[in-house]
C-alpha positions in Angstrom: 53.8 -1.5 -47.8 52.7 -0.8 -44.4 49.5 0.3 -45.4 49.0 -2.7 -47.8 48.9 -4.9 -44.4 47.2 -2.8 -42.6 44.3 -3.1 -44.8 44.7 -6.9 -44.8 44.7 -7.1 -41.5 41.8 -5.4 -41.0 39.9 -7.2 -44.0 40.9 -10.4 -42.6 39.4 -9.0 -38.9 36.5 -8.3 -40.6 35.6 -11.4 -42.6 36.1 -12.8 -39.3 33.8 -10.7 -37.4 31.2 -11.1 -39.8 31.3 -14.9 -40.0 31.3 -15.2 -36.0 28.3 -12.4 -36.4 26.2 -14.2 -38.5 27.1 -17.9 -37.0 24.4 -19.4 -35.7 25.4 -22.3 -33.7 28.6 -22.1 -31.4 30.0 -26.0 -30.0 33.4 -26.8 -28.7 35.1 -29.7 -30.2 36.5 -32.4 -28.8 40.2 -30.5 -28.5 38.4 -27.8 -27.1 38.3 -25.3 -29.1 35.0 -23.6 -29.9 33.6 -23.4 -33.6 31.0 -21.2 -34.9 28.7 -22.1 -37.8 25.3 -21.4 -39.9 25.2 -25.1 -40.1 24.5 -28.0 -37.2 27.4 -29.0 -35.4 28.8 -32.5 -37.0 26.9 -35.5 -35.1 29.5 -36.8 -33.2 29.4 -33.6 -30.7 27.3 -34.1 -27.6 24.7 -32.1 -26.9 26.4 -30.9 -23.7 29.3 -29.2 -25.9 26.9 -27.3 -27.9 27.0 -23.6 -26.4 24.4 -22.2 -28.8 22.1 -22.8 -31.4 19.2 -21.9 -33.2 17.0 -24.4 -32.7 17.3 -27.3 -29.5 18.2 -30.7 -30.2 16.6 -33.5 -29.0 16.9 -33.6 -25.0 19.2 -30.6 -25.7 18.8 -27.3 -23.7 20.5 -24.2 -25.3 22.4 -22.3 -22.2 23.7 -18.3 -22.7 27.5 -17.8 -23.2 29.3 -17.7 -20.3 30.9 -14.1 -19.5 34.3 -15.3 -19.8 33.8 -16.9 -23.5 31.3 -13.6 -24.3 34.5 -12.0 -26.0 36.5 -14.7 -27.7 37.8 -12.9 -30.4 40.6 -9.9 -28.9 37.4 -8.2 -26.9 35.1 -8.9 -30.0 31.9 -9.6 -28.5 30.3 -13.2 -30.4 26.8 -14.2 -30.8 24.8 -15.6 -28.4 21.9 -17.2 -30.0 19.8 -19.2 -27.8 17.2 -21.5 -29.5 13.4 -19.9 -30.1 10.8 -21.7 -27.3 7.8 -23.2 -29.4 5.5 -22.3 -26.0 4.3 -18.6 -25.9 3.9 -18.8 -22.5 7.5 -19.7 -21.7 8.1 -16.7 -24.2 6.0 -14.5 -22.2 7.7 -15.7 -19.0 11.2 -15.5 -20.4 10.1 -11.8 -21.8 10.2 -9.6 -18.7 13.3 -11.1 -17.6 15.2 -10.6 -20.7 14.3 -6.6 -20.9 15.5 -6.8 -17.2 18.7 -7.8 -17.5 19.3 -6.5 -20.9 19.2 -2.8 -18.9 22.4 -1.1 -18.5 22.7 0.5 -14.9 22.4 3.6 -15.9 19.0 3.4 -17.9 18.1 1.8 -14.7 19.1 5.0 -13.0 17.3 6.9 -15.0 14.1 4.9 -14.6 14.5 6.0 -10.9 15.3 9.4 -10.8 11.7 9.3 -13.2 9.9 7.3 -10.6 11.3 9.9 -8.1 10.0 12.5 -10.1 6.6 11.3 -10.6 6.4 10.6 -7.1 7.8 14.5 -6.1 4.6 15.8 -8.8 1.9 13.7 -7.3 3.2 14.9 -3.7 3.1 18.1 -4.6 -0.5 17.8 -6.6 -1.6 16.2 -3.1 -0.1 19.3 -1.1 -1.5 21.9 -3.5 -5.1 20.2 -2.9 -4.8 19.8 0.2 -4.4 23.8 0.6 -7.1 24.6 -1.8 -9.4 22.9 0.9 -7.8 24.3 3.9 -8.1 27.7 1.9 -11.8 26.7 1.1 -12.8 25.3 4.6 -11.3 29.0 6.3 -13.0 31.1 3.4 -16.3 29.0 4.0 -15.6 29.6 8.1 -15.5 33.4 7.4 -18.1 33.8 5.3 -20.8 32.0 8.3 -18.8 34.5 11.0 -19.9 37.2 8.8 -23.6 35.8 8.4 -24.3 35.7 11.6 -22.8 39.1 11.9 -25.1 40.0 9.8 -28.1 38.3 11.1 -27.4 39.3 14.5 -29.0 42.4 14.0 -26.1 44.8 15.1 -25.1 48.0 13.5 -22.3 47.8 11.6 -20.5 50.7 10.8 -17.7 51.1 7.8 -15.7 54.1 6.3 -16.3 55.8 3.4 -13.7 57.1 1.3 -14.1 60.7 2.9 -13.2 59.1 6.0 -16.7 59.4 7.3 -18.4 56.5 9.5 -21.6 55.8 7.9 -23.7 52.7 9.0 -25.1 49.9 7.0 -28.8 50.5 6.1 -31.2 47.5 6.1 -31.2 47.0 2.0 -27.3 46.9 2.4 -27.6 44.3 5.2 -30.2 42.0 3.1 -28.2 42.5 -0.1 -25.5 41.1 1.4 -27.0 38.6 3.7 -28.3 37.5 0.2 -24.9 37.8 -1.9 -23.2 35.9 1.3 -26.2 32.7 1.0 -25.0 32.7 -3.0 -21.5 32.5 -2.1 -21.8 29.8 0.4 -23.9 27.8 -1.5 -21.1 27.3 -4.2 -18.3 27.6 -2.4 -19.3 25.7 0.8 -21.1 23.1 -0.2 -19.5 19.1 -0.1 -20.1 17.3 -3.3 
């Protein structure tokens, strides 16, 4: 027997639900009491008293639920149709702010830890250029100390891997006065 109610309870819940769910106009009636229907309200009620609707009366402007009638039914949340705009620029308008306010504070959240995060990468993509041209402009200042090493004309004098001194011969210095000129032309040159 118990579970015979139960069930009826709940059927009787859900025929409920479903009828507010699908209602598509919402007015309060002259004891107060607010009605919800797939049909007009009858044509006595003001347009003041209508709450929602589907599509504006004449001179009538459809307003959102308040947030204390938003759950009328036990914590059941109701419709809360608001009458299609004919202008597409009021649609347009109205669009932005709708998406705006339909975001939970958390997905807002989440859209700003992502702007963070995107700002944190291009940072970093700025840092990490801005040493590949320090690291270019010192290579670049090395390579013209060691041309004019070079060109200087003084002996220079390395160590070969029987621990020998043995100087540069004047091939060696043109090869790599030459190899150097290469290098600096690709590396060192602003484009």
């Amino acid at each position: 027997m118990r579970i015979a109610t139960v069930i009826r309870i709940t059927l009787v819940a859900a025929l409920a639900t479903g009828a507010v769910a699908h209602a598509q106009w919402k007015w309060r009636d002259d004891n107060g009491q607010i009605n919800y229907s797939d049909q007009p309200p009858p044509k006595g009620v003001p347009a003041s008293r209508i709450l929602s609707s589907v599509e504006p009366r004449a001179g009538a402007t459809p307003t959102p639920l308040p947030s204390s009638a938003s759950a009328p039914l036990g914590g059941i949340p109701s419709v809360n149709a608001t009458a299609p705009r004919a202008d597409a620029a009021a649609k347009a308008d109205a669009a932005p702010r709708a998406d705006a306010a339909s975001k939970s504070p958390a997905d807002r959240a989440l859209e700003a830890k992502l702007r963070e995060k995107e700002r944190e990468l291009a940072d970093r993509k700025r840092e990490e250029e801005e040493q590949k041209v320090a690291a270019r402009a010192r290579a670049c200042e090395a390579m013209r100390a060691d041309m004019r090493t070079l060109e200087s004309g003084i002996r220079i004098a390395r160590v070969n891997p029987q621990g020998e001194r043995e100087f540069l011969s004047d091939d060696e210095r043109s090869q790599r006065i030459e190899a150097l000129r290469r290098d600096m032309r690709t590396l060192c040159t602003t484009s």
